[in-house]
Structure formats: structure tokens, C-alpha cells
Short mmCIF file of the C-alpha atoms (twelve columns), coordinates in Angstrom:
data_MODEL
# 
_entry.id   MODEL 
# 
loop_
_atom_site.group_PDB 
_atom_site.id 
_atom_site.type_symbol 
_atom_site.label_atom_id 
_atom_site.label_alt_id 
_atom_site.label_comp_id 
_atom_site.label_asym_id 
_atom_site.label_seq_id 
_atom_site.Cartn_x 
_atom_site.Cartn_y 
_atom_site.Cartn_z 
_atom_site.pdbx_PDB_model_num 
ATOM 1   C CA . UNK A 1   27.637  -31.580 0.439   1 
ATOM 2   C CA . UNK A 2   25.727  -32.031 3.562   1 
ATOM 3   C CA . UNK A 3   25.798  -28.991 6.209   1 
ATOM 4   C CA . UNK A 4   26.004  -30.673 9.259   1 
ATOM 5   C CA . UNK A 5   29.275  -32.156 7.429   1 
ATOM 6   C CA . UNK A 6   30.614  -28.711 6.679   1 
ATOM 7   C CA . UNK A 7   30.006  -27.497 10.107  1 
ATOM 8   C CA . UNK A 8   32.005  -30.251 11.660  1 
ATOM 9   C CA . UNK A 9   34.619  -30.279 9.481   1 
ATOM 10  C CA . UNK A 10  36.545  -26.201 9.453   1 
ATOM 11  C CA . UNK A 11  38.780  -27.269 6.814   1 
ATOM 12  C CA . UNK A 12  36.139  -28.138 4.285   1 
ATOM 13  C CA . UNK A 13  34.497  -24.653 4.957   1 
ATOM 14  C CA . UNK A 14  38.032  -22.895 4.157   1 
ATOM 15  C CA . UNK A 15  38.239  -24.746 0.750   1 
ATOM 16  C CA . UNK A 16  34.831  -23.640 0.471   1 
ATOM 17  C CA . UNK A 17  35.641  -20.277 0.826   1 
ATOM 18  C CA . UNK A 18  38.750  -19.773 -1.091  1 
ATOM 19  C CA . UNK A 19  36.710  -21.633 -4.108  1 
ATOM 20  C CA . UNK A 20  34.221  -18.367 -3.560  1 
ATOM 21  C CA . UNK A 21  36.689  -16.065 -3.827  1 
ATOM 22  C CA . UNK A 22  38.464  -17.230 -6.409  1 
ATOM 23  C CA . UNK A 23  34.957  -17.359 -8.500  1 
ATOM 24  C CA . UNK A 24  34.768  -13.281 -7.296  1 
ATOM 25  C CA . UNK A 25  36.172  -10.622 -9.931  1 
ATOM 26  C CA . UNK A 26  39.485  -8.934  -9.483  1 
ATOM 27  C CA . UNK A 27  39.604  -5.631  -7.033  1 
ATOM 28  C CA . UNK A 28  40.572  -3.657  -10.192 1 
ATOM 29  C CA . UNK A 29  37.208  -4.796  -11.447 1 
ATOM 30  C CA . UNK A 30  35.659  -3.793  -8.710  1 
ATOM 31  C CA . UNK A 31  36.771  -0.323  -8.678  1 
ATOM 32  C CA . UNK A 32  35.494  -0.144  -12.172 1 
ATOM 33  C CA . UNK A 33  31.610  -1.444  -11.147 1 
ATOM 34  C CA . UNK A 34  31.789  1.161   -8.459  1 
ATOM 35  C CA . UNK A 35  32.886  4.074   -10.604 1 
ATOM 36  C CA . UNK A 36  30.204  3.151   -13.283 1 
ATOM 37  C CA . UNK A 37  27.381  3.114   -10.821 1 
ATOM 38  C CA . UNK A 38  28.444  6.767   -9.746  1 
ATOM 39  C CA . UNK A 39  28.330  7.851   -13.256 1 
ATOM 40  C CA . UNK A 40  24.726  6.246   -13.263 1 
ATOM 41  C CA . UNK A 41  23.959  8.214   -9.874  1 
ATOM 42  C CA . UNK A 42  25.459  11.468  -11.126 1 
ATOM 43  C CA . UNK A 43  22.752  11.546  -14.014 1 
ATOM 44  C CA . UNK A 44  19.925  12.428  -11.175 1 
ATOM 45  C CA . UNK A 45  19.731  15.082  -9.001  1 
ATOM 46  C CA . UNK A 46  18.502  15.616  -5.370  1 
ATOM 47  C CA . UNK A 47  16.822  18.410  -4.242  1 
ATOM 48  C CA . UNK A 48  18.771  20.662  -1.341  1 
ATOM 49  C CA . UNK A 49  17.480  19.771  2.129   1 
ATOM 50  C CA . UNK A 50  15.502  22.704  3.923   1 
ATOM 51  C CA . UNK A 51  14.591  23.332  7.783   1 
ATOM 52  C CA . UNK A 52  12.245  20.640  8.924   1 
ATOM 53  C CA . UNK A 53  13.091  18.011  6.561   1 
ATOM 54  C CA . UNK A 54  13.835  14.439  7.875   1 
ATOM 55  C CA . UNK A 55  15.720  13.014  5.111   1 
ATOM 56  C CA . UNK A 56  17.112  13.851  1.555   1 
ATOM 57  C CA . UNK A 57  14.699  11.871  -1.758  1 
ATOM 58  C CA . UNK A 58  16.373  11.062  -4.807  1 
ATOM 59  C CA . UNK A 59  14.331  12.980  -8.140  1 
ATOM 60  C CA . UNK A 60  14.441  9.815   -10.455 1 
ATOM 61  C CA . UNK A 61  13.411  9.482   -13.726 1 
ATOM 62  C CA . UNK A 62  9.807   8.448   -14.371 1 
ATOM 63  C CA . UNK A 63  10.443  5.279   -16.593 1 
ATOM 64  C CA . UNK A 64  6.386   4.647   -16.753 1 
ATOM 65  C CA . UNK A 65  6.136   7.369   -18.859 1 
ATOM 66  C CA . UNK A 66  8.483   5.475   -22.019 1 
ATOM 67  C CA . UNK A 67  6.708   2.362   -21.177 1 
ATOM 68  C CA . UNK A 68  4.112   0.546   -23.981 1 
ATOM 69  C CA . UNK A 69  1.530   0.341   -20.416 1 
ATOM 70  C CA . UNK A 70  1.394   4.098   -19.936 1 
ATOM 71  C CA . UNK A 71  -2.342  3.960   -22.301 1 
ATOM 72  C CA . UNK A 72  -3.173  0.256   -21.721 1 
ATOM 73  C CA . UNK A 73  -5.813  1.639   -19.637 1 
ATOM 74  C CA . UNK A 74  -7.014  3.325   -22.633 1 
ATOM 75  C CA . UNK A 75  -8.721  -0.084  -24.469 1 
ATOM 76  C CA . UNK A 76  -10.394 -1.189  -21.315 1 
ATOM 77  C CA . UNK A 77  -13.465 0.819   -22.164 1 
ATOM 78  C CA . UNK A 78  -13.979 -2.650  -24.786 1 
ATOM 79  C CA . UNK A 79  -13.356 -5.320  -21.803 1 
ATOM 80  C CA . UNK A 80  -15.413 -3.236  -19.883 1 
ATOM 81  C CA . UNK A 81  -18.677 -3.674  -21.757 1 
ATOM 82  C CA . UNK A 82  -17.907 -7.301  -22.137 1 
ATOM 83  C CA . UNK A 83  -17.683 -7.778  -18.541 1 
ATOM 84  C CA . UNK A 84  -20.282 -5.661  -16.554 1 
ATOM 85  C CA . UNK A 85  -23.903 -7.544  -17.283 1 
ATOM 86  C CA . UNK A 86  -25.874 -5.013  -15.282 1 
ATOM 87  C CA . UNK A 87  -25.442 -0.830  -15.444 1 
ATOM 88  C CA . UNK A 88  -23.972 1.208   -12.221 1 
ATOM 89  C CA . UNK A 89  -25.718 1.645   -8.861  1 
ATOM 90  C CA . UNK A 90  -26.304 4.832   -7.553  1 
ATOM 91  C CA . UNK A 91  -24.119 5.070   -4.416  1 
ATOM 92  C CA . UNK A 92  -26.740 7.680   -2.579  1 
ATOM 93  C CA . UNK A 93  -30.114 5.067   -2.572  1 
ATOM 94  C CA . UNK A 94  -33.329 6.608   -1.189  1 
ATOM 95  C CA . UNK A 95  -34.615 5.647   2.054   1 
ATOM 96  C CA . UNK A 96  -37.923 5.884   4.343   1 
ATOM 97  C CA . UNK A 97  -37.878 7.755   7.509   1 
ATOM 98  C CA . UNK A 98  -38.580 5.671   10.197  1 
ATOM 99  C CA . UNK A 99  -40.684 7.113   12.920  1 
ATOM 100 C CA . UNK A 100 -38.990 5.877   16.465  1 
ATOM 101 C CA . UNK A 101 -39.831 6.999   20.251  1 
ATOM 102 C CA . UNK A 102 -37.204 7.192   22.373  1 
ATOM 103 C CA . UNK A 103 -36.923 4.877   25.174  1 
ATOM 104 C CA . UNK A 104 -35.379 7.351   28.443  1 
ATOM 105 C CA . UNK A 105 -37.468 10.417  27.473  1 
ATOM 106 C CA . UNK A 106 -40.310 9.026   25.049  1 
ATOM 107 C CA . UNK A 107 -39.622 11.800  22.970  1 
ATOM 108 C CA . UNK A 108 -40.860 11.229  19.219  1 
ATOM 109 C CA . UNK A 109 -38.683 11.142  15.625  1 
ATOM 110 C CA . UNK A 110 -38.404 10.550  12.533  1 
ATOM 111 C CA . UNK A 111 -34.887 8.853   11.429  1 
ATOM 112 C CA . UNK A 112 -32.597 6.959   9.178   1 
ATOM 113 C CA . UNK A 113 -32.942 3.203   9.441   1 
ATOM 114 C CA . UNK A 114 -29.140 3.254   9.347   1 
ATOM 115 C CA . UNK A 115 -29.104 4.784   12.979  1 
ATOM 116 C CA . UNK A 116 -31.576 1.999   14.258  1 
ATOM 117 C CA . UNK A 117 -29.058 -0.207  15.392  1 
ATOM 118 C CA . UNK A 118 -30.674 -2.729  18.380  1 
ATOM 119 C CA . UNK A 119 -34.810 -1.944  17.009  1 
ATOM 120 C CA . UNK A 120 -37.238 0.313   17.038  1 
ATOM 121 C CA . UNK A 121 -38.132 -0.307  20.873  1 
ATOM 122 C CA . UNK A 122 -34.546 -0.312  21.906  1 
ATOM 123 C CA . UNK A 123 -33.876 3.537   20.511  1 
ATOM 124 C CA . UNK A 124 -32.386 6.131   22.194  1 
ATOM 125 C CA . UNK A 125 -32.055 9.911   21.103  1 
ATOM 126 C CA . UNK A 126 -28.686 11.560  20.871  1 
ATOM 127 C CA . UNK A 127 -29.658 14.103  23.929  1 
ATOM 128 C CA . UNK A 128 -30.329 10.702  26.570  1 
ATOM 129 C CA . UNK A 129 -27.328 8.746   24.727  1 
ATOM 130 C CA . UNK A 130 -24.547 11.689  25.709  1 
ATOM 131 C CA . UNK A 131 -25.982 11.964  28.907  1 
ATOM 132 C CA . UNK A 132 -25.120 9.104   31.962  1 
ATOM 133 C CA . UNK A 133 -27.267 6.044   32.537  1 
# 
């Protein structure tokens, strides 16, 4: 079936339809679904709702916990030494002081290269950078 067919033609879209329903379960069947998804929902319970709260949360059942995954994590300490080729980096690395003047004052200091951001002759210390100009 084309859709630009079925759109032209209301009858065919009817058939359609009743076909659908037809295919659907009886309401008695229905009734049962919905009463055996309560029972499911009864089995957790939600916390009262205080002052201040926005919205009720659902307590659910951790299913991680009964899961074969929960110590996966566990043997990675193998694949670990088979992958890393080189030992950790210290995250804190030593630097040199860099000795800068500043370029509104001319006052003279010793700092991180990290706050050097333009070059050493373009510098300015934090009292001439908060003020205007």
C-alpha cells in the first residue's frame, strides 16, 4: 500500500482500521493487563511527600545489584596491565617561577607561567588589571 493512495481514498483507511482493531485483544483482556501491572506497582513503595517537595519518586528495586556485572569491574585490574604501556602522571607537575615586570606600574614578580597569557612584555599585575585603563 502506497500512502498517498490511502490518504485519497477514506474508505481504504476505515478497512484499515477495523483490520487494527480486530488484531487488538478483547476489553476483558484489557482489564486483566491493567490489574496485573497494579499488582506489579503495589510491590514498591513511595516515600510520603513533605513541605518543599516538587514531585513524588518511586523507591524501586535496585536490579544491578542481582546482576552477573555488579563485580565485572573487579577483573579489569588484568586488562589494565595489558593496556597501559607507560605508568601514571602526576597530576600536580613542578614548575619554574617566571620573573615578569609589569607593564602599567613596572612593578617586579615572580609567577606561574600558567598566568602569562599574551608574554612576558605584555604582563599586567592583578592590582593595574582590576583597576580602569
Amino acid at each position: 500500500m502506497d500512502l498517498n493512495e490511502l490518504i485519497k481514498n477514506p474508505e481504504q483507511i476505515k478497512n484499515l482500521i477495523q483490520v487494527l482493531q480486530n488484531l487488538l485483544p478483547e476489553t476483558q483482556n484489557i482489564k486483566e493487563i491493567a490489574e496485573t501491572k497494579n499488582d506489579e506497582q503495589e510491590e514498591f513503595t513511595t516515600p510520603l511527600v513533605t513541605r518543599g517537595s516538587k514531585r513524588k519518586t518511586k523507591q524501586t528495586k535496585n536490579k544491578f545489584l542481582d546482576m552477573p556485572e555488579k563485580d565485572m569491574h573487579k577483573d579489569d585490574i588484568v586488562v589494565d596491565k595489558k593496556l597501559s604501556k607507560f605508568p601514571p602522571v602526576a597530576r600536580t607537575r613542578q614548575f619554574e617561577l617566571v620573573d615578569v615586570i609589569c607593564r602599567v606600574c613596572g612593578r617586579k614578580e615572580s609567577v606561574s607561567p600558567a598566568l602569562i597569557v599574551e608574554g612576558v612584555d605584555r604582563y599586567k599585575c592583578n592590582n593595574c588589571s582590576t583597576s580602569a585603563g
